[in-house]
C-alpha positions in Angstrom: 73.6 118.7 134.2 76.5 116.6 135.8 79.7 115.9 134.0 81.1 112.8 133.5 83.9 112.6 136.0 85.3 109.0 134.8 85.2 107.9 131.1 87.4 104.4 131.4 89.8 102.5 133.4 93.5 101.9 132.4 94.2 98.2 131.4 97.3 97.7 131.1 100.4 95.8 132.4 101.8 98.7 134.3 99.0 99.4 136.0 97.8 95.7 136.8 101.5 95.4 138.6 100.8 98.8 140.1 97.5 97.6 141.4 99.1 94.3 142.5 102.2 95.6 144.7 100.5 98.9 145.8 97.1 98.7 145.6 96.5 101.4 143.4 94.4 102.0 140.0 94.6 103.7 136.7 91.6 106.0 134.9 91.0 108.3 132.3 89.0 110.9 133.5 87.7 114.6 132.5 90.3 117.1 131.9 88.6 119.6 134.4 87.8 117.5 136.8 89.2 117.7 140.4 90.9 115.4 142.7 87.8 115.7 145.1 85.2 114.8 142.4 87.3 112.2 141.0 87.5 110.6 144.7 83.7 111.0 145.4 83.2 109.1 141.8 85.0 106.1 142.7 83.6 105.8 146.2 79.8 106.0 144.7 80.6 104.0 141.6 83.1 101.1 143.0 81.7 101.3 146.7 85.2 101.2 148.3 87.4 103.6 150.4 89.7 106.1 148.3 92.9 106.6 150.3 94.5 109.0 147.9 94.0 110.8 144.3 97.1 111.3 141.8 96.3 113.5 138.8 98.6 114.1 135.9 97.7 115.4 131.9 99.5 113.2 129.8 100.5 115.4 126.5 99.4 114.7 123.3 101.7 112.4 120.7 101.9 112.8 116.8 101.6 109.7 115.0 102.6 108.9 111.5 101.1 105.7 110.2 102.4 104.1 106.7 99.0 102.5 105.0 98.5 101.7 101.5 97.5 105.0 100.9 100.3 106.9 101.9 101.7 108.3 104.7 99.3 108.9 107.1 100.0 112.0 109.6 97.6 112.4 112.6 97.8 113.3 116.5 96.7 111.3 119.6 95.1 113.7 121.8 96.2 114.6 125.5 94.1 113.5 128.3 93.9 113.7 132.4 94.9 110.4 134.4 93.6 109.7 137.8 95.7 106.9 139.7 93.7 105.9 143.2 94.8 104.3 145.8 92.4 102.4 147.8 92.0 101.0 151.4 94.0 97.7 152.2 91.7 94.8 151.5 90.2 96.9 148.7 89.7 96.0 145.1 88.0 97.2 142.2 86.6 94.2 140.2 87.0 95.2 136.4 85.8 91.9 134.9 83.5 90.7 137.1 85.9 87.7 138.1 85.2 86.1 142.0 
């Protein structure tokens, strides 16, 4: 049974200037996954050249949210973020734009 190495990519403005000025990407992937497996699944899945694999865990946040109901009091769970850098002439094609 494989694991699932990469659950989404990163939208966001940070990471579309990152991937504008430096060529690099954003994901979300699986807490124990490795810097080797998370390079071999964006090569397979993306067909492109990985230059380089940045990992860090981003901790968890608490949230309070004010609803009709009350105070609501939760958490936002920690997760592992992969940013890639890719090949010049590289891209990875979120939206399926030409």
């Amino acid at each position: 049974m494989s694991k699932r190495v990469l659950i989404k990519p990163i939208i966001s403005e940070k990471s579309e200037m990152l991937t504008e000025k430096e060529n690099k990407y954003s994901f979300i992937v699986d807490k124990k996954a490795t810097k080797k497996e998370i390079k071999r699944a964006i090569e397979e899945m993306y067909e492109i050249k990985v230059e380089n694999v940045n990992t860090l865990i981003v901790p968890s946040k608490s949230k309070n949210r004010n609803t009709k109901r009350g105070l609501v009091i939760g958490r936002i769970p920690a997760y592992k973020k992969a940013v890639i850098t890719v090949s010049d002439g590289e891209i990875i094609d979120f939206f399926g734009e030409v």
